[in-house]
N, C-alpha and C positions, 0 to 999 in steps of 0.2 A: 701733566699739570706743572708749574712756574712753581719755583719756591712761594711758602706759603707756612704759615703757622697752625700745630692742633691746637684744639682746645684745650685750655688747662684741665680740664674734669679728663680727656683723654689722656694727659701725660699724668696724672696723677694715679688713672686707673693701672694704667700699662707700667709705672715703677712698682705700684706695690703688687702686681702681678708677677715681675719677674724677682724682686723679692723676696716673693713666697719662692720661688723658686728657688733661692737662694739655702730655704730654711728647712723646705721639706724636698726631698731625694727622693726617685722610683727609677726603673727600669725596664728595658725589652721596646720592641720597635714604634715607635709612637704611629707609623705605617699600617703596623700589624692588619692582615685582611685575611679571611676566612676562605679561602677558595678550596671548592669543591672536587678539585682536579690532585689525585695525589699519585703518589711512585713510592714503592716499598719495593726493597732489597729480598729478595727471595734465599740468599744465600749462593754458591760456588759463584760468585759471580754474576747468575743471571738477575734481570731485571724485568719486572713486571709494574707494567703499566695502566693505570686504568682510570678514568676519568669521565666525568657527565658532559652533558652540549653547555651548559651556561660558557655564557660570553663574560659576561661581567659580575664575577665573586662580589656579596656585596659585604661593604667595607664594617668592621667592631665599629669604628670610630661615628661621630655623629655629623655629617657633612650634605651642601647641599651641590658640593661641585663634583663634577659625576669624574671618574676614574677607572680605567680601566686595568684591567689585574691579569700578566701572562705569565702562569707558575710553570717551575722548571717540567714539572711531569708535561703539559701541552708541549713545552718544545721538545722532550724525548718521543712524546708519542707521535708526534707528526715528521719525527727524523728532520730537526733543526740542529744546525752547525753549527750556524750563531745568531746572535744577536740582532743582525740584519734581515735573517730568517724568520725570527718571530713577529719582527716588525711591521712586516709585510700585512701582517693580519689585525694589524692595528689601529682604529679609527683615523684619519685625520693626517698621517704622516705617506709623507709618496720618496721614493727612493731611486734613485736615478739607475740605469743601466751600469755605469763603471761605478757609482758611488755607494761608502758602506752606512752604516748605521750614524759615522758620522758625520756625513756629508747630506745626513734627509733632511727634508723640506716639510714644514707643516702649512697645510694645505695651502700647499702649492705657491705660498710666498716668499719671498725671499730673507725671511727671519727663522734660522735652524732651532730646533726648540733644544733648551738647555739641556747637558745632559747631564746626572749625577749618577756617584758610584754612593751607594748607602750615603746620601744625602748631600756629599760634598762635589762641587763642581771640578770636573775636570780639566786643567790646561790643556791645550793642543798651541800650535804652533801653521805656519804660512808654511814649512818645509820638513814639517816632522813625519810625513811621512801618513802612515796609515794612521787610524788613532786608534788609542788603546782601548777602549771600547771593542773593536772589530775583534779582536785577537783574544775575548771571551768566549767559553764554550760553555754549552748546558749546564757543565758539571760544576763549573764556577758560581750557577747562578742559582739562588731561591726562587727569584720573581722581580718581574718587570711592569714597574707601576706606568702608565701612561696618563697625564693630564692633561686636558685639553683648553686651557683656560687658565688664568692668570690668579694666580694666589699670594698673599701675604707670606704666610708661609715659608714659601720655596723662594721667595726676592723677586720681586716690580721686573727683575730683565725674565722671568718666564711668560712675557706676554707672547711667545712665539710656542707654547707648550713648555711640559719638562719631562722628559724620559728617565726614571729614576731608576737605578740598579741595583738591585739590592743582594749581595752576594750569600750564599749560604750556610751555615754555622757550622762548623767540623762534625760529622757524626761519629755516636758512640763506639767503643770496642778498638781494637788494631787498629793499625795502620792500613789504608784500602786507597785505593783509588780509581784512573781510569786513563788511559795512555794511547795516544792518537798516531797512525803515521799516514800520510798523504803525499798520493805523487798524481801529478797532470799532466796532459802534454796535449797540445793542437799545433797544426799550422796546414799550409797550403801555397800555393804557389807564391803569394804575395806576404803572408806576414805565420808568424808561429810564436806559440808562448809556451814556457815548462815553467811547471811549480812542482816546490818539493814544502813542507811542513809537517812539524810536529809540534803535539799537545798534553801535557800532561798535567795530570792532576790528582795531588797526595792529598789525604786529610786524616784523621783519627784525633781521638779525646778519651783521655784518661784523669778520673777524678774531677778537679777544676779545671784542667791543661783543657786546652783544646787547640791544635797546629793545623797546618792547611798551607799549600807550595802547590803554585800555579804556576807553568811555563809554559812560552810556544816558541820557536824557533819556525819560521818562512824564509824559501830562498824564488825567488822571481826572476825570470828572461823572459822577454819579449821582442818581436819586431813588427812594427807595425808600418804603414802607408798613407800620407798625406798627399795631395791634390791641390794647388793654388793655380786658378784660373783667373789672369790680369784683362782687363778692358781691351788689351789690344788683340786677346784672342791668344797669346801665349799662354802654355798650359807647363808646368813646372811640377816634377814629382820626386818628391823625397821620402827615403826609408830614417829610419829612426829606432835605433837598440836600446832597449831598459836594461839595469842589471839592480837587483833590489835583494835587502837583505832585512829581517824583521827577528828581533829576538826580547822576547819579555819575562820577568822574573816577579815575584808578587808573592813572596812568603806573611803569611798571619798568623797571629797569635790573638786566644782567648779564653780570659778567664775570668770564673766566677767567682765571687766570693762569700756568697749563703749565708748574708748577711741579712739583717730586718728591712732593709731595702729591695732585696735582690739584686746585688752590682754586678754588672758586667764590664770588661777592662777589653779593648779590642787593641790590637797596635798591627795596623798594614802599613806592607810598605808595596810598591809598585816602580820596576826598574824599567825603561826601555830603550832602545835604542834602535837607529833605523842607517841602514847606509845605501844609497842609490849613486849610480853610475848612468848619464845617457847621452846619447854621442848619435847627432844627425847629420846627415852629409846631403851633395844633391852637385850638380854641375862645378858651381863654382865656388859653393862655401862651403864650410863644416863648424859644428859648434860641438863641445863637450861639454857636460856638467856633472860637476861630483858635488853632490851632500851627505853630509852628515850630523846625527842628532841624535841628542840622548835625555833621557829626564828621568828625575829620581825625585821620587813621592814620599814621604813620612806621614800618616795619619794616625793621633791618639783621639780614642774615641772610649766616653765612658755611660755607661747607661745604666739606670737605676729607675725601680718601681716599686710601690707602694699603695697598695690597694687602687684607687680610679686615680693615681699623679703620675706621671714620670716626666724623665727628664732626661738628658740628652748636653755633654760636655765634648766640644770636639776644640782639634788643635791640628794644622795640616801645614809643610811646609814642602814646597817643591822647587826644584831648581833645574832647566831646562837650556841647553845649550845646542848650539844652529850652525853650522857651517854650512858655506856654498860655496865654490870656484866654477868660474864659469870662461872656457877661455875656445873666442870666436876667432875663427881663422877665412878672413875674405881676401882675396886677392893675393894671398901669399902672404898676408901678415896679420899676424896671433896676440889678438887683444886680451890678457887676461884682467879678469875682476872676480874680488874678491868679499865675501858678506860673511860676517861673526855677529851673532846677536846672542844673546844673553836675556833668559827670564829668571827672575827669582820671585817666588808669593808663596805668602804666611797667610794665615787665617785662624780665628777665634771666635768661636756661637756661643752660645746656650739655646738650647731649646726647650719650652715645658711646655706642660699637659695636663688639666687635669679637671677630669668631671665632677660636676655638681649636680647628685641624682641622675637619672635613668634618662633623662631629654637636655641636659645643657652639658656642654664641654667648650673650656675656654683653651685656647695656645697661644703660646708666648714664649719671647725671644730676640736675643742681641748676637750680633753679629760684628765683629773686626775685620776688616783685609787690607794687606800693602803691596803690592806688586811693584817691580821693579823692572823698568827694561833698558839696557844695554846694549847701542852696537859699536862698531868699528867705525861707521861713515857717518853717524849721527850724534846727537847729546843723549845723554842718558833722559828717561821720562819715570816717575814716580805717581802711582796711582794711591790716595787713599778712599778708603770706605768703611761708613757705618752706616749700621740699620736698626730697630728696631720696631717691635713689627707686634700686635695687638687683634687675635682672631677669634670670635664665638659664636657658637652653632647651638642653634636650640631645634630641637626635635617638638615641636608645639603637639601636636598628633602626631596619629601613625601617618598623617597624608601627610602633613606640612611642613615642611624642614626649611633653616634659614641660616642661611652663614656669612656674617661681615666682619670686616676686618679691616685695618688700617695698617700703615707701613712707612715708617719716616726713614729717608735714605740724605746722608751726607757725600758728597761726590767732590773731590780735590784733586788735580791733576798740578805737577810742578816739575821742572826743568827744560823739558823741549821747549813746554807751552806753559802758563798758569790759566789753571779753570779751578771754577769752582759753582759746583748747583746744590741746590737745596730739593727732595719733591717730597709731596705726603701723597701718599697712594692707596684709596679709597676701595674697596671692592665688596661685591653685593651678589649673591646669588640665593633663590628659591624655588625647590622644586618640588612640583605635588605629585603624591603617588596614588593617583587613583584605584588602583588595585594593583596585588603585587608582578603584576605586567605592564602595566599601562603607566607611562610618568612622563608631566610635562616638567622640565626646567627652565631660567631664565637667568642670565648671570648678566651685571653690569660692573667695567672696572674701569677705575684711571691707573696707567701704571707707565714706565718707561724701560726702554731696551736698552743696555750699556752695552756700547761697543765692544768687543773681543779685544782685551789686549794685543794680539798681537796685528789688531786691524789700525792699529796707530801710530806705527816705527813707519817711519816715509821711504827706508828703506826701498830699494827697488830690487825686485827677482827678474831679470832677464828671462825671458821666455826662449826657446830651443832652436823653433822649427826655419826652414828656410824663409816664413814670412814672419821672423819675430818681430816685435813692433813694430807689428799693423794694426789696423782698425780690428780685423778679426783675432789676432793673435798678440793682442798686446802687452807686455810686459806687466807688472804685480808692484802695487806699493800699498802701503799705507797713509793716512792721513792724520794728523797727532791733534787737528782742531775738530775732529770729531765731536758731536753731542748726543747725549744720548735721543733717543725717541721718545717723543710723547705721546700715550695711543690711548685713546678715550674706547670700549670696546661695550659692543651690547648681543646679546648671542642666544638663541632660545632651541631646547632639543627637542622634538616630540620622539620619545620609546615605547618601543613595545619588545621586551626583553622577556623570555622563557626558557625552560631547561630543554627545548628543542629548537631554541635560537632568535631572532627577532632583526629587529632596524632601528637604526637612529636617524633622524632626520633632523639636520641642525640649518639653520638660518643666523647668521652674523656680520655687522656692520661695523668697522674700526674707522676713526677719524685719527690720522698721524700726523704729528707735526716735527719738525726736524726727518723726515722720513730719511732712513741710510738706504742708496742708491749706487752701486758700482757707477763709474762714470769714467766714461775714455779721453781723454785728452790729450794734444800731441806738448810734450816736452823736450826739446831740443829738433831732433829728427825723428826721433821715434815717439809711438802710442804709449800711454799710460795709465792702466786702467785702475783707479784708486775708489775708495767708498765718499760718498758726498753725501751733508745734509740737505735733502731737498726743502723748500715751504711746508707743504702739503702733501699728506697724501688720500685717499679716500680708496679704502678696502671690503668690498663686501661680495659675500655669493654663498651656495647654499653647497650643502654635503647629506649625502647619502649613503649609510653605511649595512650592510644586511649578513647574516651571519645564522646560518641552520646547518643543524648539525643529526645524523642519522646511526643509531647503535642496534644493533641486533643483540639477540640470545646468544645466537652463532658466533662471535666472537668480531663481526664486521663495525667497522666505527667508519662513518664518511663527514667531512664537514667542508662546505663550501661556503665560501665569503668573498664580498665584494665592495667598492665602492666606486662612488664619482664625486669629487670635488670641484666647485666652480670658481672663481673668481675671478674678477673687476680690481685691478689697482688701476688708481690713476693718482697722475702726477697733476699739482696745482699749484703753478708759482704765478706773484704780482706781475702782469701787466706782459704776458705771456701766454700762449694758446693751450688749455689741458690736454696733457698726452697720459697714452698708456703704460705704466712702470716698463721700462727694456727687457727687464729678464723674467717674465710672472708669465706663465702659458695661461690661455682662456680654464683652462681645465686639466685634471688627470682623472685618469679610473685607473683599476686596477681586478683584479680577480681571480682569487686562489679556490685548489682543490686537495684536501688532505685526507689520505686515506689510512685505514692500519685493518689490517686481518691480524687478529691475536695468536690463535690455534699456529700459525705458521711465524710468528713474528718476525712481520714486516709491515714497513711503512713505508708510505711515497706522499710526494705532495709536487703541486705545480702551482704558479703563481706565475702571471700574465699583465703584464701594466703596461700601459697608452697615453702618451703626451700628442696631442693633435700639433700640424704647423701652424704657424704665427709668425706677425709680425710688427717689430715694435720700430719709431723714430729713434734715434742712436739723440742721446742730451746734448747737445750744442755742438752736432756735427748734422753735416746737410746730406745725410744716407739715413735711407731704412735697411732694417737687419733683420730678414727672413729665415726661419729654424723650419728643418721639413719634421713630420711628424714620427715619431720612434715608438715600438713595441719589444720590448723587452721580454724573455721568455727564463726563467729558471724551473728545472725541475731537481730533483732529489730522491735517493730511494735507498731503503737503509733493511736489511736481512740482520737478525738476529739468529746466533747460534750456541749452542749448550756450552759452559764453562767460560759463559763471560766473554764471547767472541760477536765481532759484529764486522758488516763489510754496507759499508755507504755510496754509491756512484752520485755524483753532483754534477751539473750545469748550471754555469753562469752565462746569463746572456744571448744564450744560445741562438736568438736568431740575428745577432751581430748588425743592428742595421747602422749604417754609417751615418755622422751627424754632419748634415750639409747647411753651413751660414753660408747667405750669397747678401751684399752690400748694393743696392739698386739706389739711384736718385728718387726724388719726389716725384717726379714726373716721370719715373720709372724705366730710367738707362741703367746698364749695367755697368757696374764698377768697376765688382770683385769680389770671387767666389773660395773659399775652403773648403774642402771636402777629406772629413777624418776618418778611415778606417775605422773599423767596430772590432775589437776580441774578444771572441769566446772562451769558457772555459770549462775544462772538463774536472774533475778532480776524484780518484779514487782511494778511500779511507777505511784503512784496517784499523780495526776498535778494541780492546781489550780490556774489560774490566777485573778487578784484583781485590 
């Protein structure tokens, strides 16, 4: 929606709302969810596991937008790594073969759904590397809230979902922990990869103290095999070496103060740093590229509770820095170029809460951000934002539940470019629970997706391979006249959810305007593929989600889960013929299998996902760009032994299928084909808790 004015009875409501907020203090996670799924410490070490079939814990709070809830006991008991593992088993979100948690797709479009670590969004970067999400393990985590739909709340840019992370609070007595070590290794005649990692993780709390020291250290080689076949029937093959190095530090601190509010004082901090090497050769050129990148996080977070209020003070400053050299050697002479960019962002909320009687609860809240970016080849760009944001759910019956909310967002952009938008962001959901199995829901929103900072620096990343800037392998920029999205969205779920498992069946339609669309273009001699606002876009298809789950006496637990995602983007600009969005497959499925025998503790799990091929017209280029269809394979498998010992075997990817773009005319000549190697990976991890 267009800049546009609330009503005054709404801004009158929403000031003396966060007001009150002002005046009355509470504490503890305004999130808070009740799941059925728990893990208690047995003592030497060992770990006892144990958990029911529900899919979806349902939530303290009073809401009528449905959420899904993955507590750390599900990802121990199904011997999950990380983050990316759990995910799998999560409505709505498809995960690519090489891609981790922060690279997933919510159904299947091309808007990542936001991710936050206990409620605040995370930076990443174009060359940062893995993102720090990935490099979380179980023991870091309490639970992993999933929404599937657009909230006031969470900010107008989760129209693409928000995957929130919610870490878990130091427990009582000593110092304990749990300390990881991993080594991998594949190859074969044409490509090989070695991984080495470790993970570790301290926590204890004494008195009010409570401390917590999170690390991983990964080191990565690779080589892998490219394939470029030209129109004249010459075929060109180049090798290509990775050298990658991942180290993360993330000390916390909390404490209580047993006050008439109950206060809690958190202060994380989150260090990382990434460094890669990769160097491809092939007949008659070679290219090198060194990056490097580091970023350092500050979050004070303060939370307070008082019988049905709380509230929620956060403060978070990050500073993020990017290096790249990239130096191409063709015909005997050595072009170096070089890229330094620079992020800096602050942030300031409030968030309140708080019930009135057993069926209504209102939330409220303001929000600050400034981000900063900096490069060497460019002018510096300065982002401001504000938001405030006005949400209430009434529980009318046990069947009826109802939740609207409204969101006014201020959006300023200054130096590269001056912008500046206004939106108010409407949303409506309700959903009946006709018995406690059976519930239809229906949610309507207007909201907007703000571009990723770092999708706005014009900067350009030279790409590697022997066909860098081509059509298929084109160099990386930004665009700094980006606009956000405007996405009008209407979505209906029919459940049947039990403690031995059930289906979601959702149906949803998005109408987007300014849609952000990758786009190729050629810029001097070479391709350059940057984000553009297209007119229009129109998104819709249906999703099917099923999930049953089987326990014995005997100590056997099995649970299988699946889904199929469809969708329909299309593109619709003036006085031009509708085409299909370039990067959006008709569809994905997916389907895992997770097992645990107790008596012998051990656990295995497999998950199976399928992008069918397609193909899409390339945006104001005279080629269609054919993808063939890819099945991905992980499995897992984790033995528990006496004194706190464990031994994990992992595969990624394992059936490595190679991803083939071929570039054909209209009329269906061939161009020009790439053809990318696939790597597997094996990983084996000795575990030891303390």
């Amino acid at each position: 929606m267009r800049s546009s004015s609330p009503k005054p009875l709404l801004y009158r409501r929403l000031i003396l709302s966060c007001w009150a907020g002002c005046s009355v203090i509470t504490s503890g996670y305004a999130e808070t969810v009740n799941t059925p799924t728990v893990a208690t410490s047995t003592g030497g070490g060992q770990l006892t596991i144990r958990a029911d079939a529900s899919s979806n814990p349902v939530s303290e709070e009073i809401s009528a937008i449905a959420k899904t809830v993955i507590s750390q006991a599900e990802m121990l008991r199904y011997g999950d790594a990380s983050v990316t593992d759990a995910l799998r088993r999560a409505t709505g979100i498809q995960i690519g073969a090489t891609g981790g948690a922060g690279r997933a797709q919510f159904r299947g479009s091309t808007a990542a759904p936001t991710i936050l670590v206990n409620g605040e969004a995370v930076q990443g970067g174009r060359r940062a590397g893995a993102s720090l999400i990935d490099t979380f393990t179980p023991e870091m985590i309490d639970r992993i809230e999933v929404t599937r739909q657009a909230s006031v709340t969470q900010g107008s840019v989760a129209a693409g979902g928000v995957i929130n992370i919610i870490l878990k609070d130091p427990r009582a007595g000593t110092l304990g922990g749990v300390i990881k070590l991993g080594y991998g290794e594949f190859s074969d005649s044409e490509q090989e990869q070695q991984q080495r990692q470790m993970n570790l993780q301290l926590d204890g709390k004494r008195d009010k103290l409570g401390y917590s020291v999170s690390a991983s250290q990964s080191r990565n080689h690779s080589t892998t095999q490219t394939e470029l076949t030209r129109a004249d029937g010459n075929v060109t093959v180049q090798r290509q070496q990775n050298e990658g190095e991942f180290k993360m530090l993330a000390p916390r601190l909390q404490y209580e103060f047993k006050d008439a509010h109950n206060s809690k004082l958190f202060v994380e901090s989150f260090y990382r740093e990434h460094a890669a090497i990769s160097q491809s050769s092939s007949q008659n050129n070679s290219t090198q590229q060194q990056t490097n990148s580091d970023s350092t996080r500050l979050n004070l977070r303060l939370e307070q509770k008082h019988g049905a209020r709380e509230d929620k003070w956060r403060i978070s400053a990050q500073q993020q820095n990017e290096q790249q050299m990239t130096l191409s050697n063709s015909s005997g002479q050595a072009v170096p170029r070089l890229v330094e960019e620079q992020t800096r962002d602050w942030s300031a909320s409030y968030a309140g809460s708080q019930k009135i009687g057993a069926a209504h609860q209102v939330k409220f809240g303001a929000e600050l951000r400034q981000t900063q970016l900096d490069s060497n080849l460019d002018a510096p760009l300065t982002e401001d934002r504000q938001a405030l944001y006005l949400e209430e759910n009434w529980k009318i019956t046990e069947q009826h539940t109802i939740t609207a909310g409204l969101r006014q967002e201020w959006l300023k952009r200054s130096g590269l470019v001056d912008y500046q938008q206004n939106s108010l962001s409407p949303a409506l959901a309700y959903r009946y629970q006709y018995n406690p199995a059976w519930s239809v829901q229906v949610g309507y929103s207007q909201s907007q997706r703000t571009p990723r900072s770092d999708d706005l620096l014009p900067t350009v990343t030279a790409s590697t391979n022997l066909d860098a800037g081509s059509l298929n392998n084109p160099d990386q920029g930004g665009n700094p006249n980006l606009k956000p999205e405007q996405i009008q969205s209407v979505e209906s779920t029919l459940g049947y959810n039990s403690e031995a498992g059930g289906f979601n069946l959702t149906v949803f339609r998005r109408n987007i305007d300014d849609y952000i669309e990758k786009v190729v273009s050629l810029e001097g001699d070479r391709f350059v593929e940057r984000p553009q606002n297209q007119a229009q876009a129109l998104a819709s298809g249906v999703e099917l989600s099923a999930r049953w789950a089987l326990r014995s006496q005997d100590g056997h637990s099995l649970l299988l889960n699946g889904q199929i995602s469809t969708i329909r983007a299309e593109i619709r600009r003036a006085g031009q013929a509708d085409r299909l969005a370039s990067n959006v497959a008709p569809y994905s499925s997916s389907i895992g299998l997770s097992y645990q025998y107790q008596p012998l503790k051990w656990s295995s799990s497999l998950n199976i996902g399928y992008q069918p091929s397609y193909s899409r017209p390339l945006d104001d280029q005279p080629y269609i760009r054919s993808v063939n269809a890819r099945t991905t394979l992980d499995i897992s498998s984790t033995k528990r032994f006496d004194q706190g010992w464990a031994l994990t075997v992992s595969g990624r990817n394992l059936l490595a299928v190679e991803r083939i773009e071929r570039l054909t005319t209209p009329e269906g000549g061939f161009f020009q084909q790439r053809r990318a190697e696939s790597l597997p990976s094996v990983l084996l991890t000795l575990e030891k808790r303390f």
